[in-house]
N, C-alpha and C positions, 0 to 999 in steps of 0.2 A: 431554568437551569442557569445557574451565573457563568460566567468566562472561562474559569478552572475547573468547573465539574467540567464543560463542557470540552475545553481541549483534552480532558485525560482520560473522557469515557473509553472504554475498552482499548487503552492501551494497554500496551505489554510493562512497560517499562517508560519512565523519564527521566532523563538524567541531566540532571539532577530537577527535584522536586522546588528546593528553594531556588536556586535561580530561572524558574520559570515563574515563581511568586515575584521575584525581583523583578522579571522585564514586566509581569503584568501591569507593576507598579509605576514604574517607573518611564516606559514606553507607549506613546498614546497609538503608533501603529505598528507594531512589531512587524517584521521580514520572517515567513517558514517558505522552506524550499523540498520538494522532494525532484531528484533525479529518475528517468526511468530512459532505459536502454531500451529504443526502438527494435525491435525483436518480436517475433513470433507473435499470439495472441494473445492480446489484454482476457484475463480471466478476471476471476471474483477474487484472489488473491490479490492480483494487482486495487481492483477498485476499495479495498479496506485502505488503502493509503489515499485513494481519493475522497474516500468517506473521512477520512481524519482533514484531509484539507479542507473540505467544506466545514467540517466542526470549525477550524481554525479561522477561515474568512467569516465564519459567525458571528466568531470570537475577536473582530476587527482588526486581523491580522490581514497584512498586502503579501498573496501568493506567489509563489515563484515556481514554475515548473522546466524543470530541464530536460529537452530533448537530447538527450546524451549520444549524438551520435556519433563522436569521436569515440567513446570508453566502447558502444559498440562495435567502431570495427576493430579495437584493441581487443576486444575481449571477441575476436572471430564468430562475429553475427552478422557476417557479410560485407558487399562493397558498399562504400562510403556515400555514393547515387544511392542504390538500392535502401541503405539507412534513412536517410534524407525523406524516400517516399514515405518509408510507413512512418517516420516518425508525423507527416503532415497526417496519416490517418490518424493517429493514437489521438494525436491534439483535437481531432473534430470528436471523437472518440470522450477523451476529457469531461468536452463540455455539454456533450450531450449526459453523462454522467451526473452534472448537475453544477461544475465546477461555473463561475460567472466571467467571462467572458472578459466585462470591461472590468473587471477588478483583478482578475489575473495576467501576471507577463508569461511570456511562454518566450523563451531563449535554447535557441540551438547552441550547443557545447562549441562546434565549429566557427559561431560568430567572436567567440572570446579566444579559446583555450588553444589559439595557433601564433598568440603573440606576445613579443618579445620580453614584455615583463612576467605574464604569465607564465613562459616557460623558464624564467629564472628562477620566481619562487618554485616552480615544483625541481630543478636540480636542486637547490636549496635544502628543501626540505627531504629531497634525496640524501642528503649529507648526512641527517639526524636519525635518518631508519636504516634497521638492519633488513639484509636480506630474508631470515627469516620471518619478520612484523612484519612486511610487505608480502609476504606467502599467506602466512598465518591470516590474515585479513580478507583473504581474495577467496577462502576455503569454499564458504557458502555460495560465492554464486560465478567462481573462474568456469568456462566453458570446459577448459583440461586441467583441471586440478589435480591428477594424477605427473602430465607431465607441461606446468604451466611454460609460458612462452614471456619473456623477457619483455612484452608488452602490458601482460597483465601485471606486474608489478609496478611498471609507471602508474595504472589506474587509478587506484588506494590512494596515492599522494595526488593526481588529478582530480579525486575527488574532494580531497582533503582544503585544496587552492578553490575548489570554484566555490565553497561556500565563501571564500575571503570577496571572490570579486563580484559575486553574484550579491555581497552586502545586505546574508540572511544572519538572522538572531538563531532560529530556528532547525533543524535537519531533521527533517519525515523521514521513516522511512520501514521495511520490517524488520526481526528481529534477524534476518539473515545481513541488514548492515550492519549491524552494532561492531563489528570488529573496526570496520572503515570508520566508523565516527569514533571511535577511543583512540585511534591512531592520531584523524584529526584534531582531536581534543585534546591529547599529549604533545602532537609536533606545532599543529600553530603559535601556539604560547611563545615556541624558542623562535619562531621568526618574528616576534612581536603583535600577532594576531589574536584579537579573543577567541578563547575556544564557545563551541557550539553548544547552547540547549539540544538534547536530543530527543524526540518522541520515537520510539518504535512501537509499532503496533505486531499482533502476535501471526505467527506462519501457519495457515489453517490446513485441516487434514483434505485428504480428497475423498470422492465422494465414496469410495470403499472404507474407509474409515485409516486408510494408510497416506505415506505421504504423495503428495501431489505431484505426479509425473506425465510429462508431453505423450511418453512414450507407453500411458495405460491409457490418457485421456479422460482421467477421472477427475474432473474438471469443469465448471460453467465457463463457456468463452461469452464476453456480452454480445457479440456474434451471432451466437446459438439459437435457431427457431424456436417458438413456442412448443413445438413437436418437438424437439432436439430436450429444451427444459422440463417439460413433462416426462421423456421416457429417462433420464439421468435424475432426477429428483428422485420418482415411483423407484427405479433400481435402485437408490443410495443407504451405504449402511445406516442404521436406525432402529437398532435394539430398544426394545423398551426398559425406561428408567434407566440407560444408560446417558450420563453426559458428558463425560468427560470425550472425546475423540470423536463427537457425534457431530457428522456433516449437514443435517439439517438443521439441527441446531444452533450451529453455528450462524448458517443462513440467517436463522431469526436475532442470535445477539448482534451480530457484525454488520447485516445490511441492511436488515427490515424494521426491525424497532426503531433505527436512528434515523428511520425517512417516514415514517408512517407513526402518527400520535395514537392511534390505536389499530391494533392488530387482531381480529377476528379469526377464529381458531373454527373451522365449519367441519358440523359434528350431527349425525343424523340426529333427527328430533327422540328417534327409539331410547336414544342415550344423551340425551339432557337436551340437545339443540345446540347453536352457535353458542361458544363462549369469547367475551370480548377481553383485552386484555390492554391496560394501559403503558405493562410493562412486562420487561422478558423475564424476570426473576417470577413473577407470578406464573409466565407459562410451564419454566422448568420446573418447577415446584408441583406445578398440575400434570407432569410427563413424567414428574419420579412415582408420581403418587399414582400414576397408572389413569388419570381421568379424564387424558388425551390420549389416545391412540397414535402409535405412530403414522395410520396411512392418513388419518385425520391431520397431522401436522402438514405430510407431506403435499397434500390436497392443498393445507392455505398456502406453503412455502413455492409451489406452483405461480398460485395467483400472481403474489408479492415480487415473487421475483422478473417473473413477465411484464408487469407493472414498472421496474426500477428498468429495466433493458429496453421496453419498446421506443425510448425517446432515441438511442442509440438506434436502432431499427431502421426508424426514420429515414436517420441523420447518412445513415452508410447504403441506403435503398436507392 
């Protein structure tokens, strides 16, 4: 797979297509950065953005990962100590993940984003937003977005600066940033900054086939025991020849295909035997056509995913 197939498999979106053809070209190591707020547990949500960065260090890209833990306590996900710890878990977290160790920088938000030029460009660039774009932006992922706190509207433009000083080409991240990156893509320009290539990758369903909530727990935390993964896998929606909102499915586009060269589909010998699979389009093609069973997917989706977690197991034991 060349550079380009590979940064852009299962994204959602790039913004733009041609100037990621241009840095390809032109830059022999690009900078991508994803931000993540030290908060609660790292799920399979989160690690689609980790699966995009390792595409991207593939693709000889130098990673940058931001332990955001200033935008956490603005965005009321605790005291600023208490951030600071999990963010040191998330990071071992990371790498167990698959993320390379000596090829990525890992920067806490608080080593930069409390000094005196940084804080200039973000009033700065306070100048050129309205209160509304600075709301509008925080929609997806403000802790009170019913009634936000005059801290989450700093964020947005906090976020907007630290791709200037963190001196990334690149901004990872899901489709629940994309507000925050067309902000920063609109306002850096007027402070004299390039704006950002964007990849976003797509917001998966939870394991009921609806959205993904702390408060159903319909979710893989990479946490989760092997018993924890087996009984949320076996219970997860999984209609047959449905694909469109299908949580195991997804399993196999988003995290198993793009770690594993072939995927083995294990299938009683009564009805054919193991089928192997070099790719996910051939699986869903065999799940629309009804010649995988869904408890058979969920049996492999089992393995695989216990497979991708236990280095994390490990690592947090």
């Amino acid at each position: 797979m060349d550079k380009f197939a590979l940064i852009t498999r299962n994204a959602e979106e790039v913004v733009t297509l041609d100037e990621l053809k241009a840095l390809l070209g032109t830059k022999k190591c690009p900078r991508a950065y994803v931000g993540y707020e030290p908060s609660g547990k790292i799920h399979m949500g989160h690690v689609l953005t980790v699966n995009k960065l390792i595409d991207l260090q593939n693709a000889d890209f130098k990673i940058v990962v931001l332990l955001a833990d200033v935008h956490a306590y603005l965005n009321e996900k605790g005291a600023l100590d208490e951030i600071k710890e999990i963010a040191q878990y998330n990071k071992r977290c990371f790498i167990a993940l698959g993320l390379d160790e000596k090829k990525t920088e890992f920067v806490f938000g608080s080593d930069f984003q409390l000094e005196h030029d940084y804080a200039m460009d973000v009033l700065k660039l306070a100048r050129h937003t309205t209160l509304n774009r600075a709301k509008r932006s925080m929609d997806e992922i403000s802790r009170s977005a019913e009634n936000p706190k005059v801290s989450q509207m700093i964020y947005p433009l906090m976020q907007a600066i630290d791709i200037t000083r963190l001196n990334v080409d690149v901004a990872v991240g899901g489709m629940d940033q994309r507000k925050i990156h067309m902000l920063a893509r609109e306002g850096l320009p007027k402070l004299g900054f390039a704006p950002p290539t964007c990849i976003h990758t797509p917001i998966l369903v939870g394991l009921d086939g609806a959205k993904m909530s702390s408060s159903k727990d319909n979710y893989i935390s990479i946490d989760d025991s092997p018993e924890e993964i087996q009984w949320k896998i076996d219970s997860a929606f999984c209609p047959p020849d449905q694909v469109k909102n299908n949580p195991v499915l997804e399993l196999f586009k988003y995290h198993i295909f793009p770690r594993f060269p072939e995927v083995i589909a294990a299938r009683p010998p009564k009805f054919g035997g193991d089928v192997h699979y070099a790719k996910y389009e051939d699986m869903e093609r065999d799940f629309v056509w009804r010649k995988i069973h869904p408890a058979d997917l969920k049996k492999s989706a089992v393995k695989y995913t216990n497979e991708i977690l236990d280095p994390v197991r490990k690592v947090l034991a």
